[in-house]
DRENDO-251841 format. One record per residue (C-alpha): z, x, y; residue in one letter. Coordinates in steps of 0.02 Angstrom, whole numbers, plus 50000, padded with zeros to 5 digits. Layout:
% DRENDO-251841
+-------+-------+-------+------+
|    pz |    px |    py | type |
+-------+-------+-------+------+
|     Z |     X |     Y |    A |
...
+-------+-------+-------+------+
% end
This chain:
% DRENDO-251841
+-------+-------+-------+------+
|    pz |    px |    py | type |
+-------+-------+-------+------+
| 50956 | 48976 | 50074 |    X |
| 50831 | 48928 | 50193 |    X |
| 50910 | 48788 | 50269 |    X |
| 51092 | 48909 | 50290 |    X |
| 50965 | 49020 | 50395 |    X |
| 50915 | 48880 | 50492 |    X |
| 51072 | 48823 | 50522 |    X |
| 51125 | 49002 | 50581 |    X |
| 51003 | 49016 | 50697 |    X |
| 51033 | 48838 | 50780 |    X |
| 51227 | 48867 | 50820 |    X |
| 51184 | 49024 | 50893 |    X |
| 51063 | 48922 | 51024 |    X |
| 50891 | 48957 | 50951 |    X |
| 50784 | 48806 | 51018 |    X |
| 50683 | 48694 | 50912 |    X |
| 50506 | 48748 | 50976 |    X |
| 50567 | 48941 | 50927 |    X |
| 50620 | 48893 | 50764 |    X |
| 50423 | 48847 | 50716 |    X |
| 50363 | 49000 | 50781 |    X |
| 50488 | 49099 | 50684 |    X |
| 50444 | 48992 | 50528 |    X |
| 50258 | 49040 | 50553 |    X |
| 50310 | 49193 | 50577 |    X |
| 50388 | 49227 | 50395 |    X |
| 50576 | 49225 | 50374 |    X |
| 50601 | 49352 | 50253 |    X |
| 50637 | 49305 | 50047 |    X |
| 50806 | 49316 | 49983 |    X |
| 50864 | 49469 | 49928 |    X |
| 50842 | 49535 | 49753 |    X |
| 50984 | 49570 | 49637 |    X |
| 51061 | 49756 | 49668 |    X |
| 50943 | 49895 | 49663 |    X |
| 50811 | 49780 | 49601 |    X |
| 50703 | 49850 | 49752 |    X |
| 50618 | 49852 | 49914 |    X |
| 50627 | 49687 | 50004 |    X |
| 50471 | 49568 | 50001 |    X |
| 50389 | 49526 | 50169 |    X |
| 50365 | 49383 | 50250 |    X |
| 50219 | 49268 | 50282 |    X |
| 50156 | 49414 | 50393 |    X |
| 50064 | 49395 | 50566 |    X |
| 50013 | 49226 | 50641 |    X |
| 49818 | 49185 | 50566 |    X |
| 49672 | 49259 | 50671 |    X |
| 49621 | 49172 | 50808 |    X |
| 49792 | 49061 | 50837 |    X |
| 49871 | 49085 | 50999 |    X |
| 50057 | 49068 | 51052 |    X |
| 50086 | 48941 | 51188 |    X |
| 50146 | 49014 | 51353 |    X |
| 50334 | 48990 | 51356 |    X |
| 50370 | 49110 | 51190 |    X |
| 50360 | 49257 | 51291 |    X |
| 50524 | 49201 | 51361 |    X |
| 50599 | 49118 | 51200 |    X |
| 50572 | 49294 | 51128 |    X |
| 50698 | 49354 | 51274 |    X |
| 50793 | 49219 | 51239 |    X |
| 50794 | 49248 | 51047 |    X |
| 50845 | 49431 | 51073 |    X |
| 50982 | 49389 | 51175 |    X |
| 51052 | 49270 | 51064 |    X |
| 51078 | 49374 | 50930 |    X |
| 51127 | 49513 | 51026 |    X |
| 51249 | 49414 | 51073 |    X |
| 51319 | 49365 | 50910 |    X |
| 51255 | 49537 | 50811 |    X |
| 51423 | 49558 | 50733 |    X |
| 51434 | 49394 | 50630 |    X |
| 51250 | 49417 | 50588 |    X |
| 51260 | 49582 | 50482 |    X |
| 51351 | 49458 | 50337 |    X |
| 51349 | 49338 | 50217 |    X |
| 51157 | 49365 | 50166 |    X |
| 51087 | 49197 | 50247 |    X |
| 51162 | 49272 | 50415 |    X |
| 51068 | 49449 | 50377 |    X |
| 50904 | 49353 | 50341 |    X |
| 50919 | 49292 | 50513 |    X |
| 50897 | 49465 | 50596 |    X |
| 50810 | 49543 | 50470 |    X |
| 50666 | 49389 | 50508 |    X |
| 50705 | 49417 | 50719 |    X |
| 50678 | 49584 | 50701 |    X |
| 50512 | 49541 | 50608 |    X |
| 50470 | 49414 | 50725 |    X |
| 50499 | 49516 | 50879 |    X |
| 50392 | 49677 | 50792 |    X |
| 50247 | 49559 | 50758 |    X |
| 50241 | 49487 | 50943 |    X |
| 50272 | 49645 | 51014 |    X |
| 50410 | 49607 | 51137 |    X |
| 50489 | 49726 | 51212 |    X |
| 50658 | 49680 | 51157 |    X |
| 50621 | 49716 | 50987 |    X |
| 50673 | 49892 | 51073 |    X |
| 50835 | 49832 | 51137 |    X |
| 50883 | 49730 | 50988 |    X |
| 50863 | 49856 | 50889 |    X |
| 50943 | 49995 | 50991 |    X |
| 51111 | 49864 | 50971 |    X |
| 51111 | 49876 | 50782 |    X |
| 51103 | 50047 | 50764 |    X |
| 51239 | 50059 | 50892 |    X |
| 51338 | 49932 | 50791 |    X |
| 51284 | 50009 | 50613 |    X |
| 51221 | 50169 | 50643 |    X |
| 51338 | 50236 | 50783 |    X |
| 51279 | 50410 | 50865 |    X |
| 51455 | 50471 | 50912 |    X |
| 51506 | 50481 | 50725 |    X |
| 51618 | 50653 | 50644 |    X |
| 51532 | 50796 | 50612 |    X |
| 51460 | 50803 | 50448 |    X |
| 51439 | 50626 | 50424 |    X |
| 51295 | 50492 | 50432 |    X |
| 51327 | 50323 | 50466 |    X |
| 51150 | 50287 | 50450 |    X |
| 51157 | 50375 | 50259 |    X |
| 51301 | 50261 | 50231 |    X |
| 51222 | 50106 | 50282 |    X |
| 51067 | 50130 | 50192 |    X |
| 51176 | 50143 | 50018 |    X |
| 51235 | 49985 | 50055 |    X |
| 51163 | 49838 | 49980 |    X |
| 51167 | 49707 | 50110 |    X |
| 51170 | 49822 | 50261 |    X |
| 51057 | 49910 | 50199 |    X |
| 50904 | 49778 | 50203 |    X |
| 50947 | 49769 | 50385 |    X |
| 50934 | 49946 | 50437 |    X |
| 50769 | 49938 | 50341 |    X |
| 50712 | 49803 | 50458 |    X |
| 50763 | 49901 | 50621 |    X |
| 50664 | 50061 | 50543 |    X |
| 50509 | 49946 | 50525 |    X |
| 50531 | 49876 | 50710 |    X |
| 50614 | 50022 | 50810 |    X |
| 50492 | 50126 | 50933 |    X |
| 50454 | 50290 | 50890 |    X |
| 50570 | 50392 | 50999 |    X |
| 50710 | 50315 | 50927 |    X |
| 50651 | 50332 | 50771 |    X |
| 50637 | 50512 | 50801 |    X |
| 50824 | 50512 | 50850 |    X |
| 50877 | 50440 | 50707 |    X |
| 50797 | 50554 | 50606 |    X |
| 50881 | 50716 | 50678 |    X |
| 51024 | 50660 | 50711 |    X |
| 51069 | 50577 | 50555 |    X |
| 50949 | 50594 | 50405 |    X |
| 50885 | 50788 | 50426 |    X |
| 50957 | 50894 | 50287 |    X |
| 50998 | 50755 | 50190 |    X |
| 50835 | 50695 | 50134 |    X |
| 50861 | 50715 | 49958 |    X |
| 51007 | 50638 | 49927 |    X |
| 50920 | 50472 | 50002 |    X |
| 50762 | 50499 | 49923 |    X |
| 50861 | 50526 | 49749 |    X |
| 51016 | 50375 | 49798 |    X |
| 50935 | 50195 | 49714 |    X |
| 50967 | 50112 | 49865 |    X |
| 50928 | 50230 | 50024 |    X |
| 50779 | 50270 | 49959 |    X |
| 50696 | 50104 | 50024 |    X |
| 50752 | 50166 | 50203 |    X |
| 50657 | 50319 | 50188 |    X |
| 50499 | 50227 | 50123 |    X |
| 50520 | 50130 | 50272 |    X |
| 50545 | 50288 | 50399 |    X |
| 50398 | 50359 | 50328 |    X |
| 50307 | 50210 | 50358 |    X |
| 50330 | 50199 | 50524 |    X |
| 50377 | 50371 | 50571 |    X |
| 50295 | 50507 | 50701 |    X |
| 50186 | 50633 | 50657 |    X |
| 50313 | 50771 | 50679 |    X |
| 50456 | 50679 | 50583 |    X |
| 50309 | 50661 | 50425 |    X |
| 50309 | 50862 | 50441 |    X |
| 50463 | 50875 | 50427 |    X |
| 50518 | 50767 | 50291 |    X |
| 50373 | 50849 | 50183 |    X |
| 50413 | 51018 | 50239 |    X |
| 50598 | 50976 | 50161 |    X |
| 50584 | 50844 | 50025 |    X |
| 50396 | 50888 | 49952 |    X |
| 50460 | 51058 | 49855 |    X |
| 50598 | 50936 | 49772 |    X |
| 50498 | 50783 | 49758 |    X |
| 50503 | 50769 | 49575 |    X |
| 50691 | 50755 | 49591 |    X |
| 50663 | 50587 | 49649 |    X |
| 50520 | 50533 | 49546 |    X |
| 50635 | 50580 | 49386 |    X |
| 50746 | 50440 | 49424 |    X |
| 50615 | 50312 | 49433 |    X |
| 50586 | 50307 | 49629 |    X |
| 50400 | 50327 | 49658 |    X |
| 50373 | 50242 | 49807 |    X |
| 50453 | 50379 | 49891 |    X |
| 50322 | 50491 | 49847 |    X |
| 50212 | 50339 | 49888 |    X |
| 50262 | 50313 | 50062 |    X |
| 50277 | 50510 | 50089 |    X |
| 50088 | 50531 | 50038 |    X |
| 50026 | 50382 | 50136 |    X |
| 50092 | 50444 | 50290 |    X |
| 50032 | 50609 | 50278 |    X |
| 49857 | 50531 | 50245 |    X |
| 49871 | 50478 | 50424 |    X |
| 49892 | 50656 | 50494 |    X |
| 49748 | 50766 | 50416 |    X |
| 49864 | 50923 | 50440 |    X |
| 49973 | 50877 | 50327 |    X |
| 49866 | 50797 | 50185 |    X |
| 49829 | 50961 | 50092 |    X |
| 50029 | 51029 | 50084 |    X |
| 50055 | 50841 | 50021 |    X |
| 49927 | 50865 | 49888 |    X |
| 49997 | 51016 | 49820 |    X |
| 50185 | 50975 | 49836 |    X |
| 50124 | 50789 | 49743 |    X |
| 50019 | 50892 | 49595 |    X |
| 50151 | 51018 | 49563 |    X |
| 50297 | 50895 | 49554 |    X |
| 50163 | 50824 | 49409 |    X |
| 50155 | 50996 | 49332 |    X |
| 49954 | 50991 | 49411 |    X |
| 49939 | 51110 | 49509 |    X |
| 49951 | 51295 | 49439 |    X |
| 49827 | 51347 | 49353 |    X |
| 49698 | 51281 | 49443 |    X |
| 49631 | 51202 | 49271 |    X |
| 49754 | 51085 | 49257 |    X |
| 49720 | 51000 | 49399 |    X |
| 49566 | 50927 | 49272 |    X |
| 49705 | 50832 | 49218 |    X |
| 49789 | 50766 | 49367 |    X |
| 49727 | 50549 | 49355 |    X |
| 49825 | 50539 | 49183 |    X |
| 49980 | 50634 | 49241 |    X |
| 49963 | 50512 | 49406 |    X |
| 49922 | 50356 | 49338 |    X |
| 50063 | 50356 | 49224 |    X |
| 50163 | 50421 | 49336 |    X |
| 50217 | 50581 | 49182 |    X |
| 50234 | 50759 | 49219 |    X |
| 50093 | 50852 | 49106 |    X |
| 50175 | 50943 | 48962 |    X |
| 50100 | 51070 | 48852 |    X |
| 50015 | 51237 | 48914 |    X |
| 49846 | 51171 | 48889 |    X |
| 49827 | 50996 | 48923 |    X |
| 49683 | 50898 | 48919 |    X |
| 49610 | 50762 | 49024 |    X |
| 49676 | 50598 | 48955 |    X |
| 49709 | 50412 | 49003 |    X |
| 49839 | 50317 | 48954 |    X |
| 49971 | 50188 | 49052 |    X |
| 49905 | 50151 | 49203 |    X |
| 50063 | 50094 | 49321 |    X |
| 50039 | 49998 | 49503 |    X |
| 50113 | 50145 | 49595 |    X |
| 50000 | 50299 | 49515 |    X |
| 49869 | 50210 | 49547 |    X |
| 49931 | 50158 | 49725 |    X |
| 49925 | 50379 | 49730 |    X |
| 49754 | 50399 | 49673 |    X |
| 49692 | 50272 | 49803 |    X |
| 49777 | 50356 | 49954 |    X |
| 49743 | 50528 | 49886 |    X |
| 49547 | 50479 | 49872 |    X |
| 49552 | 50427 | 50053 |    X |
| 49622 | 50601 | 50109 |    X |
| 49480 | 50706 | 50179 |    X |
| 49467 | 50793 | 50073 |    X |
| 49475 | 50718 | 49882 |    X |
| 49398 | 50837 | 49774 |    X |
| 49547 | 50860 | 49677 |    X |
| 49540 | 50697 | 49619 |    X |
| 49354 | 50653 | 49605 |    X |
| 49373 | 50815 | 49478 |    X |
| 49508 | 50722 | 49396 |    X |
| 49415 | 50579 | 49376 |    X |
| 49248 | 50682 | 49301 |    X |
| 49333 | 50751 | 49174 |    X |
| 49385 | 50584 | 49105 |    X |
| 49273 | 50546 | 48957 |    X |
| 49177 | 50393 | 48979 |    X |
| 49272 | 50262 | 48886 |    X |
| 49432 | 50329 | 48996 |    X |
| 49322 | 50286 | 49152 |    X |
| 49302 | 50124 | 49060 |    X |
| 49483 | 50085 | 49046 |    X |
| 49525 | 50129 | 49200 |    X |
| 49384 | 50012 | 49268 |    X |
| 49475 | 49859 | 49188 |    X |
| 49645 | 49887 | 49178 |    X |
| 49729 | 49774 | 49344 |    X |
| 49804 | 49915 | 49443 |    X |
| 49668 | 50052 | 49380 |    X |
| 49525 | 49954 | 49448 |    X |
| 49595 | 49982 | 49617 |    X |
| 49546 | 50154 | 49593 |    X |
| 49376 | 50122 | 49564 |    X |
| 49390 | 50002 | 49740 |    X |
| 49446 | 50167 | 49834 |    X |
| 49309 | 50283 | 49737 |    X |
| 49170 | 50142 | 49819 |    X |
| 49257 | 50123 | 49980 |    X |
| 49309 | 50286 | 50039 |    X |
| 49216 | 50380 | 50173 |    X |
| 49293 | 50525 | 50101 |    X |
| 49195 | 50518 | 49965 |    X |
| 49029 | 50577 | 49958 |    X |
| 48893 | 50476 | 49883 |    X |
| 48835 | 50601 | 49765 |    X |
| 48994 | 50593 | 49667 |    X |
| 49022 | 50401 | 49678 |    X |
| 48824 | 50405 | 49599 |    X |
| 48889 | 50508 | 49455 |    X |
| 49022 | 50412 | 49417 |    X |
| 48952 | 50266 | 49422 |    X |
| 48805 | 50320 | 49287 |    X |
| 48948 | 50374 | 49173 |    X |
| 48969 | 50180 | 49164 |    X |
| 48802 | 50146 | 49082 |    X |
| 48793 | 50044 | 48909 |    X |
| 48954 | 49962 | 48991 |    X |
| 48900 | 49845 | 49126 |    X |
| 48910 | 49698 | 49000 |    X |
| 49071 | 49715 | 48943 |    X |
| 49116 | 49757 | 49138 |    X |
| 49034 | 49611 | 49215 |    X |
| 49115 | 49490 | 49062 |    X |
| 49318 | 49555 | 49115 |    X |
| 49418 | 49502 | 49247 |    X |
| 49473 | 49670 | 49310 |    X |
| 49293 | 49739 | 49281 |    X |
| 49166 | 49599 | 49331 |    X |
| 49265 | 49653 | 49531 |    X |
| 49229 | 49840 | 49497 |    X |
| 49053 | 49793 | 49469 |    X |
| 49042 | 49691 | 49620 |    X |
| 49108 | 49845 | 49726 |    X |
| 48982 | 49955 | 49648 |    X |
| 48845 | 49830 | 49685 |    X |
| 48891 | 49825 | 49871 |    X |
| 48870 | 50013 | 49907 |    X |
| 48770 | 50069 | 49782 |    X |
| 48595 | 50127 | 49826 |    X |
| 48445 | 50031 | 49762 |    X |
| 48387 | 50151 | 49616 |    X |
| 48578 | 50114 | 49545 |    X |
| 48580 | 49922 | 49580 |    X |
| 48407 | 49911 | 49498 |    X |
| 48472 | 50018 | 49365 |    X |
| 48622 | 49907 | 49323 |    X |
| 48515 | 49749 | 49357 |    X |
| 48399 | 49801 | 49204 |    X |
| 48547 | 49846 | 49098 |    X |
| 48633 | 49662 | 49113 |    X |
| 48458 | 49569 | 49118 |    X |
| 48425 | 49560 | 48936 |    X |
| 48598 | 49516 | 48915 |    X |
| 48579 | 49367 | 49032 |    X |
| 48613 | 49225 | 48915 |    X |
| 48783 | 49303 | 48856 |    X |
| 48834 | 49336 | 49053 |    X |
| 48814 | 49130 | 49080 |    X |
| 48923 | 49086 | 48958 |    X |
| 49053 | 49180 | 49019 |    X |
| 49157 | 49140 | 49182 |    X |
| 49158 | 49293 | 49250 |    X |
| 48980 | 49352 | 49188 |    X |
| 48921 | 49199 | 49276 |    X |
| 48960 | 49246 | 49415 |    X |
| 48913 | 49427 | 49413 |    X |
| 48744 | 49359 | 49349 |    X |
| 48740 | 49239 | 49523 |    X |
| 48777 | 49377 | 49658 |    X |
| 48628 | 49516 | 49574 |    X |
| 48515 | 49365 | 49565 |    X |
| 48468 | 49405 | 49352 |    X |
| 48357 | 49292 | 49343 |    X |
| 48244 | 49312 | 49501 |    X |
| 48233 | 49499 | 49447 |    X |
| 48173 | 49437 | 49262 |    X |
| 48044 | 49315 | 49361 |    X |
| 47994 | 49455 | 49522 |    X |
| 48037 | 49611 | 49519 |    X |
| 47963 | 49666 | 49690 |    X |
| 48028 | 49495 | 49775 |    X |
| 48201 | 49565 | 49698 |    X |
| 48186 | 49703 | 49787 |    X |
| 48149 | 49634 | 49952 |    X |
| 48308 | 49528 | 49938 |    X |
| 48411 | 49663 | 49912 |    X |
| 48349 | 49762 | 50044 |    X |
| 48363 | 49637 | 50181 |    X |
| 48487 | 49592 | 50302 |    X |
| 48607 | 49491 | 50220 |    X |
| 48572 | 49353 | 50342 |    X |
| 48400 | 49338 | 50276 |    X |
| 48453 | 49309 | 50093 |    X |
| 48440 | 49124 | 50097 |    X |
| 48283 | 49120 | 50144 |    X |
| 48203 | 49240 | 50031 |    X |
| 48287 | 49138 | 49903 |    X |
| 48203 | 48984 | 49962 |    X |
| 48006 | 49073 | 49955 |    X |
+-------+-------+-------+------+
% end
């Protein structure tokens, strides 16, 4: 498939020196079966530090141009439709700014403004399978007045249709990735009262994508939060929102009239929620969630693969104020050694040791130290036993402390003392 895309983008005059540049770039993978999901990116941006060489300013014209030119036989068979989806990538990356025009031709070729009244040829496109993936790739590139456009003129008032259709709902995700404040708004004002229509049917990165743009805009974070908790059944009465990290994680509406705070399946995109709604500014709601949890929950949670994420956002958030992280943190005691021995866990622990304050590292430190041996015969023990320097702490307890409490530049040579 590769090579076809090559080939593609040679007859239509791409030069040789563009072609490595758009490899670097990241030609996007081949497309899943039907409704199998959201297409994969690329390789991604160029590696930090690297630096174009002078003349792809113009190639990028060039590029644009080119398939501008020859848009029509591009939107099919699937190797052609790689080809602009990875232009379209390559051109957002490098900023040009005929990204802008190239895309403005596809929605006039796809997405047509002077359509019947009634109808949306942008609605119609994203149902499509191979059309589709394109239109995806123009939402992702497109500036944000014309995004705007888009929006009102064709998807307004239809929101739930796309959000609930297994295809279009990728384009939204995609909107609301890259949409304007005041298109966010409105998308929550009309889809958040029916967003458990959506999440029925299995599409949760819509309500993904819809709370991690309205993490960006602080006005809109707390209607998010409540339209989010009550498609969950969280939300009223207030008490079972206590409940709200099982319902989320497992991505299950709560059932009963008095439900209690439980952990079971943990799924990537609940916990993908928790983590965005712990960055909000205000996360209460879920730091609540999370207390009630009995300890062994917090446990679980700590080494299950997409459920130690969580525990990364609890450590990493500004949002969240030490205090709380502190208390969570102590409901982990009596489990650092089973933590530091786990995949999952022995990288929670290693995110707790980085922030926490030295009462809580020293705490943990003489927890684990009398369980050194075991820690070195395990792989990832071993190497939780390395970075909070066991056996220094069994030897000096104050010289211990002074490593920890220097500049991390200074670490070697405490070491060497």
């Amino acid at each position: 498939m590769v090579w076809l895309i090559i080939t593609h983008l040679i007859r239509i005059g791409v030069s040789n020196e563009f072609l490595v540049f758009f490899w670097l770039i990241g030609i996007p993978e081949e497309p899943k079966a039907k409704g199998a999901g959201p297409q994969t990116k690329g390789a991604g941006p160029l590696p930090k530090g690297a630096e174009l060489p002078a003349s792809f300013p113009l190639l990028l014209q060039r590029l644009a141009d080119a398939f501008e030119q020859h848009l029509p036989s591009l939107l099919s068979p699937p190797c052609a439709s790689l080809c602009l989806q990875g232009a379209l990538q390559a051109l957002q990356h490098s900023q040009s700014p005929a990204a802008a025009r190239l895309c403005d031709a596809v929605i006039g070729l796809l997405a047509p403004p002077d359509h019947a009244p009634g109808e949306s040829p942008l609605v119609a496109v994203l149902e499509d399978a191979e059309r589709g993936r394109i239109m995806e790739a123009v939402l992702a590139a497109a500036p944000p007045p014309r995004l705007r456009e888009l929006f009102q003129e064709q998807l307004k008032g239809r929101l739930l249709g796309v959000a609930c259709h297994r295809l279009a709902n990728h384009g939204l995700q995609r909107l609301l990735d890259h949409a304007p404040s005041d298109v966010v708004g409105v998308v929550l004002e009309e889809l958040g009262p029916a967003l458990g229509e959506p999440l029925a049917r299995g599409h949760h990165g819509v309500a993904v994508a819809l709370v991690g743009a309205c993490g960006r805009q602080a006005e809109l974070q707390q209607g998010a939060l409540r339209c989010l908790f009550q498609a969950f059944g969280c939300w009223e009465p207030p008490q079972r929102r206590r409940c709200c990290v099982g319902a989320l994680a497992a991505l299950q509406p709560l059932e009963g009239e008095d439900p209690q705070p439980t952990l079971g399946a943990i799924t990537p995109s609940g916990s993908r929620l928790l983590q965005l709604l712990l960055r909000f500014r205000d996360p209460s709601a879920v730091l609540g969630g999370l207390q009630a949890l009995s300890d062994a929950h917090l446990q679980a949670l700590a080494l299950s693969p997409p459920g130690s994420h969580v525990w990364d956002a609890v450590m990493a958030s500004p949002s969240v104020p030490p205090r709380a992280r502190r208390r969570l943190v102590r409901r982990l005691k009596g489990h650092f050694l089973s933590l530091a021995c786990h995949r999952n866990g022995s990288r929670v622990l290693d995110a707790i040791l980085a922030s926490a304050s030295a009462p809580t590292r020293a705490a943990i430190a003489a927890e684990l130290a009398p369980q050194r041996r075991a820690l070195l015969r395990d792989p990832h023990g071993r190497g939780v036993e390395h970075r909070l320097h066991l056996e220094l702490f069994l030897r000096s307890r104050s010289q211990w402390e002074r490593l920890w409490a220097a500049p991390r530049g200074l670490l070697g040579a405490l070491l060497e003392d």
